[in-house]
PAKOLFI-339700 format. One record per residue (C-alpha): residue number from 1; x, y, z; residue in three letters; chain. Coordinates in nm, 2 decimals, decimal comma. Last residue first. Layout:
    k       x       y       z    r  c
  NUM       X       Y       Z  ALA  A
...
***
This chain:
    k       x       y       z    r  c
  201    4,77   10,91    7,60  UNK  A
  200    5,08   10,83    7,45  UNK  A
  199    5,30   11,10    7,64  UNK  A
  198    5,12   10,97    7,98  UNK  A
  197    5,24   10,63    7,88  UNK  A
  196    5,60   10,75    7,76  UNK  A
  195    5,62   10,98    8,10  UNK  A
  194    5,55   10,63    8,31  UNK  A
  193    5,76   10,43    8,18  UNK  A
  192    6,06   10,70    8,19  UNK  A
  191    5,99   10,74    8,53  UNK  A
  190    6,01   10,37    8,57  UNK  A
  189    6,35   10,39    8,42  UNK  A
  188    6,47   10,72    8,60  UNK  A
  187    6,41   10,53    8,94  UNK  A
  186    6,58   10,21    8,85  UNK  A
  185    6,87   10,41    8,74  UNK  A
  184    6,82   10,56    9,07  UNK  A
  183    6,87   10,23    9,27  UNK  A
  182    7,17   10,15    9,08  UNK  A
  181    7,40   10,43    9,15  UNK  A
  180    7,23   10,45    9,53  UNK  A
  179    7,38   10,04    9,52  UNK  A
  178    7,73   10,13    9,38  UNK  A
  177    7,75   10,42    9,61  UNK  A
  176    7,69   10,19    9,89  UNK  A
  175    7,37   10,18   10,09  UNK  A
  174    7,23    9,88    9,90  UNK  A
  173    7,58    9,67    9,95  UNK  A
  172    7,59    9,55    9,63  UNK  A
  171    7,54    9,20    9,45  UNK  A
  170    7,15    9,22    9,65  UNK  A
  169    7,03    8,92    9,80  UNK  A
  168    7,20    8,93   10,12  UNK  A
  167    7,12    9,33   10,15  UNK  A
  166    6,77    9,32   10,13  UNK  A
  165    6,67    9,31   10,52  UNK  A
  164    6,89    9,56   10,57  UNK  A
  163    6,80    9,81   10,31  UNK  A
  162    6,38    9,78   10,40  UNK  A
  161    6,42   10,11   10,56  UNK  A
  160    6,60   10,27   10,27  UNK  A
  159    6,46   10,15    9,96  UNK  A
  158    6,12   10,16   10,11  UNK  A
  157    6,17   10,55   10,09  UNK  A
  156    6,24   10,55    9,69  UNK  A
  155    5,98   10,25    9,61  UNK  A
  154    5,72   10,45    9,82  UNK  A
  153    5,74   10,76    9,73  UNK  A
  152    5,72   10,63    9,39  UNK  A
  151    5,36   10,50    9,42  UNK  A
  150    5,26   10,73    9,67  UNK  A
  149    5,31   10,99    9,36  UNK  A
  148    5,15   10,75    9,15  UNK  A
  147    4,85   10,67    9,37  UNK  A
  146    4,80   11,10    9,41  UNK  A
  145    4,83   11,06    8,99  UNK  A
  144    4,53   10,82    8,93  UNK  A
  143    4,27   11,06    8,96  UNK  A
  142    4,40   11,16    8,57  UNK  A
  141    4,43   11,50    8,46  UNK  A
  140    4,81   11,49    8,44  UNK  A
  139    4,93   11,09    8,47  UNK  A
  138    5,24   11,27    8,66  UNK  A
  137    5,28   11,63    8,61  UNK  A
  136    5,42   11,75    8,92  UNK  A
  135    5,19   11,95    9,08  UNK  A
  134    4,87   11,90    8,89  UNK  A
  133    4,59   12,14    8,96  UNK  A
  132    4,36   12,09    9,23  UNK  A
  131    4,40   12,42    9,40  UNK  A
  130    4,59   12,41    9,77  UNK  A
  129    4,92   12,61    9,61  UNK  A
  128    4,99   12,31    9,37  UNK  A
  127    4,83   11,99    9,45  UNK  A
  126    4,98   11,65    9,43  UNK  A
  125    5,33   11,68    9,52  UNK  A
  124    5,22   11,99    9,76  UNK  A
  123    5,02   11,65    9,93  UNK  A
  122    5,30   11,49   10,02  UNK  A
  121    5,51   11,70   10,26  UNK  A
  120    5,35   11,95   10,43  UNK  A
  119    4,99   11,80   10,46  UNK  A
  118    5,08   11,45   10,53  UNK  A
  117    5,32   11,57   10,78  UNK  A
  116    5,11   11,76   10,93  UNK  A
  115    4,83   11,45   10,94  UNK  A
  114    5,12   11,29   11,11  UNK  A
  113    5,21   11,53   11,39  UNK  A
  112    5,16   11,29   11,65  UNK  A
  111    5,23   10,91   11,57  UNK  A
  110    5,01   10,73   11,39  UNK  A
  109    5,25   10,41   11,48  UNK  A
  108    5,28   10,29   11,15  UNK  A
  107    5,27   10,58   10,92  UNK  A
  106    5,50   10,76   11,24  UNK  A
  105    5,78   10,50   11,25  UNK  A
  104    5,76   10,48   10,84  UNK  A
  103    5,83   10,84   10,86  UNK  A
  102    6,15   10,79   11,11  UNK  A
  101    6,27   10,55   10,88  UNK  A
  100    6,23   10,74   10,58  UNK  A
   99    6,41   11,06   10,75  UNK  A
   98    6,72   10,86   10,89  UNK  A
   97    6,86   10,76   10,57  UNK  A
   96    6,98   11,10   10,51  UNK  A
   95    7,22   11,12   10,25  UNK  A
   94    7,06   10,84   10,06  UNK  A
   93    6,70   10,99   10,10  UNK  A
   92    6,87   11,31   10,01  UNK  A
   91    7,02   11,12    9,66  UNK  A
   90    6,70   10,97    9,61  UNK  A
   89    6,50   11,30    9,64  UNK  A
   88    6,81   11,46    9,40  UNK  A
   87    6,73   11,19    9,13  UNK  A
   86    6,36   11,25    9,16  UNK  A
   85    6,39   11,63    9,13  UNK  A
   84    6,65   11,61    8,79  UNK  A
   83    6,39   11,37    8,66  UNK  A
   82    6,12   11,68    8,68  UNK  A
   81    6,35   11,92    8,51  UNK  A
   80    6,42   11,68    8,21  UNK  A
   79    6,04   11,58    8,17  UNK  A
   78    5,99   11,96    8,19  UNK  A
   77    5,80   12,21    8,45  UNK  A
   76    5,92   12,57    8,35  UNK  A
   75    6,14   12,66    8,67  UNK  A
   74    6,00   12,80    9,08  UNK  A
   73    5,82   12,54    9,07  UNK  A
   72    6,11   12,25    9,08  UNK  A
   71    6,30   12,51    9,33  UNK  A
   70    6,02   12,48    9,55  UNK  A
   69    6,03   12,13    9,52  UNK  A
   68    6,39   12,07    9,60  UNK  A
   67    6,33   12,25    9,93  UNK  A
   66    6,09   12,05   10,03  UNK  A
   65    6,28   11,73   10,14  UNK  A
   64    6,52   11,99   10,34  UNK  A
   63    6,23   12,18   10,50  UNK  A
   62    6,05   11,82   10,58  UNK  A
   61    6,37   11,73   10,77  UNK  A
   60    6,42   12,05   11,01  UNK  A
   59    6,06   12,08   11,05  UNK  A
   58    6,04   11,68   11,16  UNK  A
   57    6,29   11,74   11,40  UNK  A
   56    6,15   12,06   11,55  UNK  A
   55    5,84   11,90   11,57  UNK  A
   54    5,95   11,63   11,77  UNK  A
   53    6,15   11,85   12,04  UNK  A
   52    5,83   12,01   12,04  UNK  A
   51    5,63   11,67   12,14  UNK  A
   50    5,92   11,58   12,34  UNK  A
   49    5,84   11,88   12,60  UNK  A
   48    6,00   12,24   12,63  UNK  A
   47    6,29   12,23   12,40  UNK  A
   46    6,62   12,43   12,44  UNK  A
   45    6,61   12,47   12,83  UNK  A
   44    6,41   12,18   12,88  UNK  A
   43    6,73   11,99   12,74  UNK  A
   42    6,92   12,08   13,07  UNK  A
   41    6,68   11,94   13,26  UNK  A
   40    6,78   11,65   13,14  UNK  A
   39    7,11   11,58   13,19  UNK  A
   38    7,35   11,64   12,88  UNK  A
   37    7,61   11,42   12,74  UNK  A
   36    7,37   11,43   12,40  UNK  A
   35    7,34   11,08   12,38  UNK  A
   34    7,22   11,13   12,76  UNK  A
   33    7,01   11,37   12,67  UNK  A
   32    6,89   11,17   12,39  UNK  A
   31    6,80   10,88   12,63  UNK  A
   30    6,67   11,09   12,90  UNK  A
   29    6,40   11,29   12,68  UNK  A
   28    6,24   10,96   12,57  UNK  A
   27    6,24   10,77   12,27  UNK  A
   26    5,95   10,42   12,27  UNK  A
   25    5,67   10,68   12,15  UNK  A
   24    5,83   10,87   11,86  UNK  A
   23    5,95   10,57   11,67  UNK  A
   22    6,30   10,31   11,81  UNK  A
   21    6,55   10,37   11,56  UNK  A
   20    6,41   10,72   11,38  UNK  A
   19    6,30   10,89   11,64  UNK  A
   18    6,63   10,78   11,84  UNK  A
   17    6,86   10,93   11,56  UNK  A
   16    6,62   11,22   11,52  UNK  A
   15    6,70   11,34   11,86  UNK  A
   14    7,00   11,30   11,85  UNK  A
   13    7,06   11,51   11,58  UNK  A
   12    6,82   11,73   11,74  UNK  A
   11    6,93   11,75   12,03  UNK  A
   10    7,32   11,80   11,90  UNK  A
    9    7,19   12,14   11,67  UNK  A
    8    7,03   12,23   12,00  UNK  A
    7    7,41   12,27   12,17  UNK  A
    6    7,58   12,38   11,94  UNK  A
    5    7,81   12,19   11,71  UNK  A
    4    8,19   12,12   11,76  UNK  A
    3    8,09   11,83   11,97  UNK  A
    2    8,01   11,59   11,73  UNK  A
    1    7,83   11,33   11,83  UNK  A
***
């Protein structure tokens, strides 16, 4: 913990330590006081109940996931632009490992906040501005691109929770350099699969 940072800035990174070890449910307020080296009423003054402390965590993350994406609308959608997203969404999942985990805590738990989550972060890939019109240009006019955003979503988050159980079979350590090196040239091959299908069609 560093102690440089302010106070809320060490809840929440705390706080989304626990969230994402031991899922919204099993943390409570004591234990990331305590991480903090705060009692608990103290954290009351920053937060008013777990499920806000929650919230704030998620916002935090989802904001940083999202941020890419705006910037992805914000430019002429190409192949080249759109491969540029998926590498920096592997690179983020990389740099912060603790975002998938906490996720797969909520899919499996249904924790609160869930259907939010669904809404902020997954469904903009899907649909641009709430219309129906393709976000990101995979299998474009087809009802099969919400299963290929899932699709890669998946591969690229269950690259990072599923890390430890891989490692003994992999040549790399998965969380090294070598292994995020590796783990996006996957990425940009199957990307590349799927573009030259779509192109064909």
């Amino acid at each position: 913990m560093n102690p440089l940072k302010d106070t809320p800035t060490r809840i929440l990174d705390e706080a989304e330590r626990l969230f994402a070890e031991k899922g919204y449910k099993a943390t409570s307020l004591g234990e990331v006081a305590t991480g903090v080296g705060i009692r608990t009423p103290s954290l009351y003054n920053h937060f008013r109940n777990k499920e806000a402390l929650y919230r704030a965590v998620l916002d935090r993350l989802i904001d940083l996931f999202n941020a890419p994406l705006t910037n992805l609308r914000e430019q002429t959608l190409s192949r080249e632009r759109l491969m540029e997203w998926l590498q920096t969404i592997v690179d983020l999942h990389y740099r912060h490992p603790n975002f998938a985990r906490l996720l797969q805590h909520a899919a499996l738990a249904d924790g609160p906040l869930s259907r939010e989550i669904v809404d902020r972060l997954f469904r903009p890939l899907i649909a641009k501005d709430g219309s129906q019109e393709s976000a990101l240009g995979f299998f474009r006019g087809n009802d099969l691109e919400p299963w290929a955003v899932m699709a890669f979503n998946n591969i690229v988050m269950s690259y990072i929770t599923m890390a430890p159980m891989y490692q003994a079979m992999l040549p790399v350590e998965p969380m090294s350099d070598e292994g995020l090196k590796r783990q996006k040239q996957l990425i940009s091959q199957l990307a590349d699969l799927v573009f030259s299908v779509e192109e064909s069609g």
